[in-house]
C-alpha positions as CSV (number, residue, x, y, z in Angstrom):
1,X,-25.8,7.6,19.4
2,X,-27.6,6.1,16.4
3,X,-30.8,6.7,18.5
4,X,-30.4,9.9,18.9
5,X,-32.6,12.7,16.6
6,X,-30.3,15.4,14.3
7,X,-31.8,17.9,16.8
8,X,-30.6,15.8,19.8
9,X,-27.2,15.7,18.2
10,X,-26.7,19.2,17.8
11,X,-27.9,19.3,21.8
12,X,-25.3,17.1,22.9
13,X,-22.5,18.8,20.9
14,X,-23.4,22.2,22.7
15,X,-23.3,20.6,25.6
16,X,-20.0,19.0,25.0
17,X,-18.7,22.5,24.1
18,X,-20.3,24.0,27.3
19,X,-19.1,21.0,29.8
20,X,-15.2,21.7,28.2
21,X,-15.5,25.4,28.8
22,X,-17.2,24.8,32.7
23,X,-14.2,22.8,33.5
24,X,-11.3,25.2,32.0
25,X,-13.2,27.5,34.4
26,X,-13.2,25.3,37.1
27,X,-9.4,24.4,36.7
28,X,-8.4,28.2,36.5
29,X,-10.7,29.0,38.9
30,X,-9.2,26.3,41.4
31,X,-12.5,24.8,42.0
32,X,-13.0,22.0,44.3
33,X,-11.1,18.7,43.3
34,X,-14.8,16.5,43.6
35,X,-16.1,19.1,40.9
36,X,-13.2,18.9,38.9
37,X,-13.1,14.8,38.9
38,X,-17.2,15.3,38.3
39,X,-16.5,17.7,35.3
40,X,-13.4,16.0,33.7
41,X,-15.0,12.2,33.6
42,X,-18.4,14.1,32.3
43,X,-16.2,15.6,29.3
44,X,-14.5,12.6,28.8
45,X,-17.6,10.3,28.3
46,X,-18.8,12.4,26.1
47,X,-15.9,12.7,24.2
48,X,-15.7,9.5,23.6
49,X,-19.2,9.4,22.3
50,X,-18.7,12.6,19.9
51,X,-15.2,11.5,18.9
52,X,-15.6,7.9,18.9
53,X,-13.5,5.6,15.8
54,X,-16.0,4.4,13.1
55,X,-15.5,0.7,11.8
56,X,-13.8,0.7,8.7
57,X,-15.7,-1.1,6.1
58,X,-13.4,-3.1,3.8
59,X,-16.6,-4.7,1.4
60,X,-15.4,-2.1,-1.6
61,X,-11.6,-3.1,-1.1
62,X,-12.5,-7.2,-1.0
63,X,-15.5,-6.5,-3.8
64,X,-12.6,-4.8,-6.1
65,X,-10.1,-7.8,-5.5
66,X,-12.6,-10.5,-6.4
67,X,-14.3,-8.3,-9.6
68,X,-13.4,-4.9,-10.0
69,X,-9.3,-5.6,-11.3
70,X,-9.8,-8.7,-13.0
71,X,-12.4,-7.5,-15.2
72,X,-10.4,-4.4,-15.2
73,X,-7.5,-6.9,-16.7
74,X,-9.5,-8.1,-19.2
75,X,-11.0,-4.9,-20.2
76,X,-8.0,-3.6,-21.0
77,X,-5.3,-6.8,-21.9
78,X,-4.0,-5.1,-25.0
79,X,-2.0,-2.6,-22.5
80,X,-1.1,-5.3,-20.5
81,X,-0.1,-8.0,-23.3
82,X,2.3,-5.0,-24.9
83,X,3.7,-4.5,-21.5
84,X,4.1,-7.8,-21.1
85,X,5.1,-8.7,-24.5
86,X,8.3,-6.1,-24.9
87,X,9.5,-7.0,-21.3
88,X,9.2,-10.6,-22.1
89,X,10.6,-10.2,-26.0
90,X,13.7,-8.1,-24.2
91,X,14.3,-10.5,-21.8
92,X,14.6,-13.3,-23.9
93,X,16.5,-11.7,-26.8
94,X,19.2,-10.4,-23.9
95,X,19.8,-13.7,-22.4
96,X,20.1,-15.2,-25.8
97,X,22.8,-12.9,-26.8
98,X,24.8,-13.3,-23.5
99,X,24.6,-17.0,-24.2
100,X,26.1,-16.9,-27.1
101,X,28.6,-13.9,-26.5
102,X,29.2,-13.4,-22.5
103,X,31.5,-10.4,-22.9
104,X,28.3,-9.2,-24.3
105,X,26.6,-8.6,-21.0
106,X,29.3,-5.8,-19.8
107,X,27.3,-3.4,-23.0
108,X,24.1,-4.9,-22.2
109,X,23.8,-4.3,-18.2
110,X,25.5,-2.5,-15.4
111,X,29.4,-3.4,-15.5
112,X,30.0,-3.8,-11.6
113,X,26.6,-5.9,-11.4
114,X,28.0,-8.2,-14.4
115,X,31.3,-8.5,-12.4
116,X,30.0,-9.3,-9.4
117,X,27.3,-12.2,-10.3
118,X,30.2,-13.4,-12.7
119,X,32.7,-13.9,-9.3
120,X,29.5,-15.0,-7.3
121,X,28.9,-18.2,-9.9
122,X,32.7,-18.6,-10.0
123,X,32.8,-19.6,-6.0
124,X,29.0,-21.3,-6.1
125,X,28.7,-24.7,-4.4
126,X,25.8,-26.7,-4.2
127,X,22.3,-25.1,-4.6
128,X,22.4,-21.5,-6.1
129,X,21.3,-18.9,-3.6
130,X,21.9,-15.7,-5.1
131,X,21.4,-12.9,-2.5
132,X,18.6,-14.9,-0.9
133,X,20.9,-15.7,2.3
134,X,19.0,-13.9,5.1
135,X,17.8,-15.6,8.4
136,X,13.9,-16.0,8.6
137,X,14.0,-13.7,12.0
138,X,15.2,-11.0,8.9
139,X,11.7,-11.6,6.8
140,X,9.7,-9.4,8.2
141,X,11.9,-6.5,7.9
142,X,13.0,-7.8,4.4
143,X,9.2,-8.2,3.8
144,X,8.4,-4.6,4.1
145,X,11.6,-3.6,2.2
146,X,10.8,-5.6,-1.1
147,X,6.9,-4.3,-0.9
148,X,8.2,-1.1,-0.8
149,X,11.0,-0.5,-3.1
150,X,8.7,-3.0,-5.6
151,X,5.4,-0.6,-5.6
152,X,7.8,2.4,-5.7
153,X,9.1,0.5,-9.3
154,X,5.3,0.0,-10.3
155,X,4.2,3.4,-9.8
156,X,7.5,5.0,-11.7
157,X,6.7,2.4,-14.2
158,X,2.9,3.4,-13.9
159,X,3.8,7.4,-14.1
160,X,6.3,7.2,-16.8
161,X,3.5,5.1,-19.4
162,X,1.5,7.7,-18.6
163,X,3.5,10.7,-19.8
164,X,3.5,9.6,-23.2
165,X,4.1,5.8,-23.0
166,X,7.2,6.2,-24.7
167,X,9.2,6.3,-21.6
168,X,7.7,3.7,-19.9
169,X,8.4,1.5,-22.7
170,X,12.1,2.3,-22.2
171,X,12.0,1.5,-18.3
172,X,10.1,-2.5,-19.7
173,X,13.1,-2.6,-21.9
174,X,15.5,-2.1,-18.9
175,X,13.8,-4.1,-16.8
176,X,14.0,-7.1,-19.4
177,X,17.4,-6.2,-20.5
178,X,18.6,-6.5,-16.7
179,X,16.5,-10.4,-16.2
180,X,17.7,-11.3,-19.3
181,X,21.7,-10.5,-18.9
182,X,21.5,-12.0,-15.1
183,X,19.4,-15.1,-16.7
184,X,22.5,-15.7,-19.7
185,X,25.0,-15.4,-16.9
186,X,23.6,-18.3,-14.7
187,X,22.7,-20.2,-17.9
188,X,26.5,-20.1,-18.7
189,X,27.5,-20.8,-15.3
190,X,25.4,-24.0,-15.1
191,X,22.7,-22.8,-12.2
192,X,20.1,-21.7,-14.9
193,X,17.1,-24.0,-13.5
194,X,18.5,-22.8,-9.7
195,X,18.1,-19.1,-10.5
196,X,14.5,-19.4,-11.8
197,X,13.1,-21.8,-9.0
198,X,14.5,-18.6,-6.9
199,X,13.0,-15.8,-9.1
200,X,9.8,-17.6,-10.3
201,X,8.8,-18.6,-6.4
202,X,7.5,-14.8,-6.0
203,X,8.4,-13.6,-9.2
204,X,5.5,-15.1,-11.3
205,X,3.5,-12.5,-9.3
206,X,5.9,-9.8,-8.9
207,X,6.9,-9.6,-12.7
208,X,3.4,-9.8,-13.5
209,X,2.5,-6.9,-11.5
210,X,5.4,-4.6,-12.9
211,X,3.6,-5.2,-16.2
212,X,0.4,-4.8,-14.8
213,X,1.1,-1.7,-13.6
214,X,3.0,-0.3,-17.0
215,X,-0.2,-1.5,-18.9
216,X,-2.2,1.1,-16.9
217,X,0.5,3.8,-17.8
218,X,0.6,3.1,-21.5
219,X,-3.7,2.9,-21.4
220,X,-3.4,6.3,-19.7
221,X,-0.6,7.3,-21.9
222,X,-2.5,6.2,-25.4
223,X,-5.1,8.3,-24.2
224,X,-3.1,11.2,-24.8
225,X,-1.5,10.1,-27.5
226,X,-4.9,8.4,-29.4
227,X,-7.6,10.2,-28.1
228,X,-9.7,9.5,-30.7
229,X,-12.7,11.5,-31.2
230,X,-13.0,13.1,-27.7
231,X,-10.6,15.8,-26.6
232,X,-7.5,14.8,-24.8
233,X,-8.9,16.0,-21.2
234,X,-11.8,13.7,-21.7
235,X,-10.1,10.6,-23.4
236,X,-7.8,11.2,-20.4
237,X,-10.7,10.9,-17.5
238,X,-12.4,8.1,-19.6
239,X,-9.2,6.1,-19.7
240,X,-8.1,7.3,-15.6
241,X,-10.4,4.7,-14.2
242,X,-9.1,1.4,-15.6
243,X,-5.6,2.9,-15.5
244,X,-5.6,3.7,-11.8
245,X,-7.9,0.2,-11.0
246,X,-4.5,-1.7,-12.7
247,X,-2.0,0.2,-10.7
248,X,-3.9,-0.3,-7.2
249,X,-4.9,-4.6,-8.4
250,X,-0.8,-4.3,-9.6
251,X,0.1,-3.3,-5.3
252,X,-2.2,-5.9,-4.4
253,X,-0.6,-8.5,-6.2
254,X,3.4,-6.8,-4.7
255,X,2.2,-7.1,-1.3
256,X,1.4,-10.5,-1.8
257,X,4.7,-11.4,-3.8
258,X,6.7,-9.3,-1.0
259,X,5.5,-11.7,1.5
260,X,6.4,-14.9,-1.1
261,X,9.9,-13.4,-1.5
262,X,10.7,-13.1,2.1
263,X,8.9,-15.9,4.3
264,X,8.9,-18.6,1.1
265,X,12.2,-17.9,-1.3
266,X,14.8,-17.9,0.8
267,X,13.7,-21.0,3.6
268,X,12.4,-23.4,1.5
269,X,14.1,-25.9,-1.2
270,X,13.4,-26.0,-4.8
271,X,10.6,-28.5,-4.8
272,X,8.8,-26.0,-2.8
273,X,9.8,-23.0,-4.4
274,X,8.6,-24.4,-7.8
275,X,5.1,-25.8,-6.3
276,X,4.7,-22.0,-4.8
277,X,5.5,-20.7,-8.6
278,X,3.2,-23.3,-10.7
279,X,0.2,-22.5,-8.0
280,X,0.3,-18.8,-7.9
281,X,0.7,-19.2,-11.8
282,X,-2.2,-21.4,-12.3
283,X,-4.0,-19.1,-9.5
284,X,-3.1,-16.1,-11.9
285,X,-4.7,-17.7,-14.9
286,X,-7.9,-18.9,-13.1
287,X,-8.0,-15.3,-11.3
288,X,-8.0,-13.5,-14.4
289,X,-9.7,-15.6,-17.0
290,X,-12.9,-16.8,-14.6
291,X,-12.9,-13.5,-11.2
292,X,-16.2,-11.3,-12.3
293,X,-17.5,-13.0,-14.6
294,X,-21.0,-12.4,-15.2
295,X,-23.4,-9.6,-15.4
296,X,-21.8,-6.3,-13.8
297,X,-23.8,-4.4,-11.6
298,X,-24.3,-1.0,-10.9
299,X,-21.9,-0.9,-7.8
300,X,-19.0,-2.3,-10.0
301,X,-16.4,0.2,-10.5
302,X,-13.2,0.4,-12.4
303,X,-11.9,2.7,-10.3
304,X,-9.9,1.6,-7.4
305,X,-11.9,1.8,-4.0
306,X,-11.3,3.8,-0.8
307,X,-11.9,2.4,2.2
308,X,-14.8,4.3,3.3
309,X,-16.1,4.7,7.3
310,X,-19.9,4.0,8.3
């Protein structure tokens, strides 16, 4: 096929066209079976030329893992830090107010949830597992679960920055309201350092994404908000490219914490679990501060790729 001239393509589609019509003839016609077989196999090879899969070229999806969303990241860390920052600031200031009041976190969170990880550190022995008690013949299904439900969080968190930011400041502030009453509970109960070497094993990544993925709603969000000296519509496009680069790098980084959480958190002890959370977090920091550097070139684009055909 790649030999073939334009005008030599064209040919062979007519022909393709004509064979397909000669054999619906020949079937309804009731044709010999030796010219049916001869007709058939004739449409089919060519078929399978005209139609035939092209190889999926994953260069733009590997060259926008390795440069295109870190330098994203650092292009635009202010949306990111304030993510970050108020989830963290939330979580810590919740946690420190269940520590010092517990009946606290029945205002603070979700009564039934309080209640229930209450009765769950009441009959705890040994090695705190929380709901991590799944068999590893469960993982893959639990695998897809997690990646699923946690890029359905990232992109609510992702839509609701953008409409505003004010509302996906609110959903940071639940999110760091919810770790930090769960992380005062287990502090009180004794299993604080068992808890994290569970959520820290995939949640260094996972945690980082969610914030990821806020920062490029509030960027697109400020947009509107800020524009600046452009008009909103165009603030808005100039902003859509880094905002939708962070979401996409922010489902990268889920699918590979989904995968953590499943095959790694739940199987392994806590001397693993807390080597898995000091790598990926050293990996994080090396990733973002050192990925891309250099001179950008033309083909580097803050937009997150498709996965194009040749």
């Amino acid at each position: 096929m790649r030999a073939l001239t334009v005008e030599q393509v064209k040919q062979l589609c007519r022909l393709y066209r004509q064979v397909t019509i000669d054999l619906s003839q020949a079937r309804a016609a009731g044709e010999d079976p030796s010219l049916l077989q001869y007709l058939n196999s004739l449409a089919a090879r060519a078929h399978g030329q005209i139609y035939s899969a092209r190889r999926v070229n994953l260069r733009p999806l590997l060259a926008f893992a390795t440069t295109g969303f870190p330098r994203a990241l650092r292009r635009n860390w202010r949306a990111v830090g304030a993510a970050a920052a108020i989830f963290l600031l939330t979580a810590v200031a919740s946690a420190l107010a269940v520590v010092r009041d517990p009946e606290l976190a029945y205002s603070l969170f979700d009564e039934r949830v309080v209640e229930y990880e209450n009765l769950r550190l009441e009959k705890q022995q040994g090695e705190y597992r929380g709901n991590f008690t799944f068999d590893v013949s469960q993982s893959p299904l639990v695998a897809a679960l997690i990646i699923g439900n946690n890029i359905k969080v990232a992109i609510f968190g992702f839509a609701l920055g953008a409409i505003g930011c004010v509302l996906g400041l609110f959903l940071l502030v639940y999110n760091g309201r919810m770790l930090g009453t769960l992380s005062g509970l287990v502090w009180n109960g004794g299993y604080f350092a068992g808890f994290y070497s569970l959520i820290l094993t995939h949640g260094v990544l996972e945690l980082s994404a969610i914030c990821v993925a806020a920062g490029g709603g509030l960027r697109l969000g400020w947009s509107l908000l800020a524009p600046g000296r452009l008009p909103r519509a165009d603030a808005f496009r100039s902003a859509a490219g880094d905002a939708f680069a962070l979401l996409a790098g922010a489902v990268l980084m889920l699918v590979v914490a989904g995968v953590i959480e499943a095959f790694v958190t739940p199987h392994f002890g806590a001397p693993a679990r807390w080597s898995v959370a000091i790598g990926t977090g050293l990996f994080l920091a090396l990733y973002v501060g050192l990925a891309g550097r250099g001179g950008a070139t033309q083909n580097d684009q803050s937009s997150p790729p498709s996965i194009t055909s040749r």
